[in-house]
Structure formats: C-alpha cells, structure tokens
VEXDREN-2710 file (C-alpha; in Angstrom, 1 decimal):
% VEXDREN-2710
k/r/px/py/pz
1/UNK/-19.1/7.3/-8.0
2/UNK/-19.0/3.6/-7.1
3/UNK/-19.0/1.9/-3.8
4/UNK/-16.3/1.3/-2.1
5/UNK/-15.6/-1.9/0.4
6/UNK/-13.8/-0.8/3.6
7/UNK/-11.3/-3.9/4.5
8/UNK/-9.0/-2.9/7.1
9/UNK/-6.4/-3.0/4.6
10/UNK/-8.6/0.6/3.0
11/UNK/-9.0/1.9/6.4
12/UNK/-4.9/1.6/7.1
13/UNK/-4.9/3.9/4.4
14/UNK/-7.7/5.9/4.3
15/UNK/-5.9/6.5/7.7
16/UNK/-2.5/7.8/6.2
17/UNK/-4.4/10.5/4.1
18/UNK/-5.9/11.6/6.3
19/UNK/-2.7/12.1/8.6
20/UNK/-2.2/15.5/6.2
21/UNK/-4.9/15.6/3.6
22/UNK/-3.2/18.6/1.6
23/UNK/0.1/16.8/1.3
24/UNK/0.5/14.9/-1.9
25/UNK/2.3/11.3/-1.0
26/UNK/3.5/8.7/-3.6
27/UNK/2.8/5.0/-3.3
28/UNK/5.5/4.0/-1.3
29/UNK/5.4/6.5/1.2
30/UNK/1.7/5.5/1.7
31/UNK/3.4/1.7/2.2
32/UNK/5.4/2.7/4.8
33/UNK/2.7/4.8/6.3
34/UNK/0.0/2.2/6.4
35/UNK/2.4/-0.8/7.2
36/UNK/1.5/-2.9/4.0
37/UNK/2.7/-4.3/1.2
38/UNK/3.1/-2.2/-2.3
39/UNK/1.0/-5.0/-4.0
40/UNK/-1.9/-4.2/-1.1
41/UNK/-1.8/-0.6/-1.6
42/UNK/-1.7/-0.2/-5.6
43/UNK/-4.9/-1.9/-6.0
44/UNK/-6.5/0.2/-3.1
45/UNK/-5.4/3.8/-4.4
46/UNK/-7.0/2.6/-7.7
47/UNK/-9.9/2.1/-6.3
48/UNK/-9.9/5.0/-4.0
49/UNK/-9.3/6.8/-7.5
50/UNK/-12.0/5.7/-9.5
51/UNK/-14.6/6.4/-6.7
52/UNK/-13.4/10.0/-7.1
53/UNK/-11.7/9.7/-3.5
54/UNK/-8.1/10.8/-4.7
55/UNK/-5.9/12.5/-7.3
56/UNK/-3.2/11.0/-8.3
57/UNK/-0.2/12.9/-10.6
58/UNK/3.1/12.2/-11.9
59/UNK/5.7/13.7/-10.9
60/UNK/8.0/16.3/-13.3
61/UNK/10.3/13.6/-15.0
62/UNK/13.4/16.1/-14.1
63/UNK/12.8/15.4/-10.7
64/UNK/13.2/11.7/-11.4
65/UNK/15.9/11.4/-13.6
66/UNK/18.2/13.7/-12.0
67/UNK/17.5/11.7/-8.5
68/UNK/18.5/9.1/-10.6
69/UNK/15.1/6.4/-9.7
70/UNK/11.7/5.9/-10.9
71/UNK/9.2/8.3/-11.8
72/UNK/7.2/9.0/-8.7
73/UNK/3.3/8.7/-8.7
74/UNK/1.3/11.2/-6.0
75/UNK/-2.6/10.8/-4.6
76/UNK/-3.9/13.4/-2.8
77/UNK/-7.3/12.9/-0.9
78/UNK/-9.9/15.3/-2.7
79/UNK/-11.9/17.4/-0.4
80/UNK/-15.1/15.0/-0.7
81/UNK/-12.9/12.1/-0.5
82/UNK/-11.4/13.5/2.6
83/UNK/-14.8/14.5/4.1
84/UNK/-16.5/10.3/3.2
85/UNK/-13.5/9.1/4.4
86/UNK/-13.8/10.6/7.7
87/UNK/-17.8/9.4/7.6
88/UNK/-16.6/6.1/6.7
89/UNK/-14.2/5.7/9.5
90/UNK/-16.5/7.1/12.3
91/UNK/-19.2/4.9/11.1
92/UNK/-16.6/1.5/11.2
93/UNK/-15.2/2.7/14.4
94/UNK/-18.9/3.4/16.2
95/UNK/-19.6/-0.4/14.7
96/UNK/-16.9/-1.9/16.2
97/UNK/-18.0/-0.7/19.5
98/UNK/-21.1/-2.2/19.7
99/UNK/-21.6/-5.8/21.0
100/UNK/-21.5/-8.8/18.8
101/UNK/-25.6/-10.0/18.6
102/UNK/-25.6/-12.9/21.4
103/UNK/-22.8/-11.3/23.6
104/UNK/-23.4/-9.3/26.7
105/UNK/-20.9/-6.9/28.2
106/UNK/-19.8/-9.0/31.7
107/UNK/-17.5/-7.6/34.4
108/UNK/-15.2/-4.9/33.4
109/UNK/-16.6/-4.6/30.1
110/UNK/-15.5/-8.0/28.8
111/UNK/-17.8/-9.9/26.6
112/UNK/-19.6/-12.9/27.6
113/UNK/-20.1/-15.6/25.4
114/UNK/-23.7/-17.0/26.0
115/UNK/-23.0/-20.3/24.7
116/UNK/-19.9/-21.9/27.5
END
C-alpha cells in the first residue's frame, strides 16, 4: 500500500463513500456527489484504487447495452479503505482546527494576525 495525498479534491470524495460505504457508485455519480469535474475524479479513484482503498467493477454489459449508454464502472470503499478514510478525515479536520503558528484566537474566536 502506497501513500496517499489528501487534497481537498480526495477528501470531497473520500466524503461521498463514505455517505453509504456498502453501495457501489460509478464515476459519475461520485461527480455529482463530490461537486467536481470527471477529469478530477478519474485520477483520484485510481489512486484511491491502487492504495487498496476501493474496488472498482464493470458493470454486466446487458445492463449497458440494453439502457442504450456506456458501460458503467463501480468503486466501492473496502472495509480498510473505509476505516483509513475515516482516520484520515478526523486527523485533517482536528488540524484544521488548530491555530495557524503565529496567530492567537482574539475576541469571539477570530484569529489575530500578530503582524498588523
């Protein structure tokens, strides 16, 4: 298993996984899901696939040709996947809470910048 680089184009859909991790959903559902672009989220689910995060399968090519459009790919979210990317997001939420070195919190929790 590699490492993975959580952008906030990842965590968008790390996010619509994890919405129903047993439910199989193909590229452009995750699209719409997420809110990005198909040419952000190809290159994602391949990486989230080759760190061992998701499954992906083809759909029955019946399916397809009697609905008359493209085969359809689906990822799932494996069970280890699903279980890091829940880590993962905890761990980039918790950071995101903390204060920026430098900055104090000032009155109602607004940050201060030390150098006015």
């Amino acid at each position: 298993m590699g490492t993975l680089r959580m952008t906030l184009q990842t965590q968008l859909v790390l996010r619509a996984l994890l919405e129903d991790p047993a439910k199989a959903r193909y590229g452009l559902e995750l699209c719409e899901l997420a809110g990005l672009p198909s040419g952000t989220i190809y290159p994602i689910l391949a990486r989230l696939e080759q760190v061992g995060w998701l499954d992906s399968t083809w759909e029955d090519p019946a399916v397809h040709e009697e609905a008359g459009r493209p085969r359809r790919r689906f990822y799932r979210i494996t069970e280890d996947g699903t279980e890091q990317a829940r880590l993962t997001l905890a761990r980039v939420y918790r950071a995101r809470k903390q204060p920026l070195p430098g900055w104090a919190a000032g009155e109602g929790g607004r940050r201060e910048n030390p150098y006015p």
